[in-house]
N, C-alpha and C positions, 0 to 999 in steps of 0.2 A: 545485448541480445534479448528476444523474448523469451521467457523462461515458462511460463504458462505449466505451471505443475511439474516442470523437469528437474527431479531433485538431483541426478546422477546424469552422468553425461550417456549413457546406455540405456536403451530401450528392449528389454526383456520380450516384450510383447512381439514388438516389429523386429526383431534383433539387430537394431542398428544403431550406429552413434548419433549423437546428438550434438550439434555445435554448441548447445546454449542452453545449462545447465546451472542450478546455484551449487554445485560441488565446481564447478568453472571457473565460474565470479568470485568463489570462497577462493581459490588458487592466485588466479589474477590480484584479487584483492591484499590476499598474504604477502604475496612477493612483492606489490608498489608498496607495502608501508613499511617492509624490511628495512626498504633504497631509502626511508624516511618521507616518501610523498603523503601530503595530506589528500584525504579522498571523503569527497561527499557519496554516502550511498542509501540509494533512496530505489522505491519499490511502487510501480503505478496498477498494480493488486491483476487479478486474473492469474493468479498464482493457486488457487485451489482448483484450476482443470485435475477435473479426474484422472489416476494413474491408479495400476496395481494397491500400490504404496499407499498411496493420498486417498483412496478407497478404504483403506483399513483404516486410517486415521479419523476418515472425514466420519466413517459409519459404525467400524465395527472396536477399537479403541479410544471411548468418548471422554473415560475417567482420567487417564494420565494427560500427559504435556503431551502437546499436539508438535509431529514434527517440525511443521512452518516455524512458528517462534523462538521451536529451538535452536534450529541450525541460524537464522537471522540474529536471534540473540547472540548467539556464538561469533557472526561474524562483524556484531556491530555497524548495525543499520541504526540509520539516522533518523529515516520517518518512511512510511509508509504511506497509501490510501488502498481504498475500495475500487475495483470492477465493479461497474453494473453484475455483469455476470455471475460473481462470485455473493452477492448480494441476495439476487436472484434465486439460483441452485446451495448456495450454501449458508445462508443467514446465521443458524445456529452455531456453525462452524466458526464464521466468520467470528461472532459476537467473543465466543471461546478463545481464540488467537488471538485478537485484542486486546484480551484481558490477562493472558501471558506473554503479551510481545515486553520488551525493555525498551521499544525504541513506540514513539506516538502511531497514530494513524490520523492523519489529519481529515479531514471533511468539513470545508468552511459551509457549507450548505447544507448539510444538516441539520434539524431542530428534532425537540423531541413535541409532538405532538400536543394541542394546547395550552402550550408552553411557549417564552421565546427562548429558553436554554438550549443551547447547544450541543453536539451530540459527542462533540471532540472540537481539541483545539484548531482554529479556523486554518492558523499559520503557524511557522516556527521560525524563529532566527537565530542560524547557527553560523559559528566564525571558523572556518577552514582554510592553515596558511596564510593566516592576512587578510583574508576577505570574506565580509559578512553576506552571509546568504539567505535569503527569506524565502521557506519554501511554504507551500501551501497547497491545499488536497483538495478536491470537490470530486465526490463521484457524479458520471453523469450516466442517469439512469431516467429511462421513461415510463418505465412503471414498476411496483414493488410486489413481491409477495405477498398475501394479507396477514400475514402476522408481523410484517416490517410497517407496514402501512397502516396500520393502527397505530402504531409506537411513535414511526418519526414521519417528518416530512423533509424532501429535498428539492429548495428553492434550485431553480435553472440556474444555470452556471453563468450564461450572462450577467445576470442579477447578480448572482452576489461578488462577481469581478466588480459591479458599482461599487458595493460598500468593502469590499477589503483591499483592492490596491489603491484606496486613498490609507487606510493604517496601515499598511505593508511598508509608502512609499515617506511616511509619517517617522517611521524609525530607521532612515537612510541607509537601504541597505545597498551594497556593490551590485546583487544580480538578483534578482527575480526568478525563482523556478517553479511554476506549476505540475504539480503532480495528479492528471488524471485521464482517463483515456477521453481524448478528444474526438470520438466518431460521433457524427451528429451534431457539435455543435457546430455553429454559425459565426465566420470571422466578421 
């Protein structure tokens, strides 16, 4: 489901339920690795839409742990990436969860500004039940805030699909998973 800032399956505001919440997927997720299922879980960001909650975290509680990471860390996420959007309206935030997530955020298109270093690891390969998984993140974003866009720059996702699924496909993996929101791009 898309979860876009729905920590709790209830909406205070509108007073109504929500099908698609991470207290949902936390549920879901508990109960298949009870049964013993292994479970890839990964997160393609636009996860800081503003709510009540995510309001007080994003603006008015900056010093402690930010709830994103916590509860994600809690329920063992595997890798993340970036929204344009959350990029955009919440850079600072964004940078803050990053830096207390336990699981990566991938972004293979990323560089940090006159530099060729990278901003995060491009890919990851992880082995889930038997089968190895290569995932990897690109945000795709058309334009940055200027305090992002001084810092880094984010080669087109076209582009850098060139240079990482030949190392992706270099360390054989079972499946290929792209994490990142695909609006805009060009098949």
């Amino acid at each position: 489901g898309n979860v876009q800032g729905a920590l709790f399956p209830y909406s205070l505001i509108g007073e109504s339920v929500r099908e698609s919440s991470l207290l949902n997927i936390s549920s879901y997720v508990k109960n298949e690795r009870a049964k013993g299922e292994s479970l890839l879980l990964v997160d393609v960001g636009a996860m800081l839409e503003e709510s009540s909650l995510l309001s007080y975290f994003n603006r008015a509680e900056t010093t402690g742990e930010h709830i994103i990471p916590k509860m994600m860390n809690a329920m063992e996420y595997d890798a993340a990436t970036v929204a344009e959007r959350d990029l955009i309206n919440y850079s600072e935030v964004f940078l803050k969860i990053a830096g207390e997530a336990h699981y990566p955020y991938l972004m293979a298109n990323a560089t940090l500004r006159g530099t060729s270093e990278r901003l995060s690891l491009p890919y990851l390969m992880v082995e889930k039940g038997g089968i190895k998984v290569a995932l990897f993140g690109a945000v795709n974003a058309t334009s940055l805030p200027p305090s992002l866009a001084n810092l880094i720059i984010l080669e087109p996702i076209e582009e850098t699909l060139e240079w990482v699924l030949p190392q992706i496909k270099g360390e054989n993996p079972d499946v290929i998973v792209g994490l990142f929101d695909a609006g805009g791009v060009e098949s």
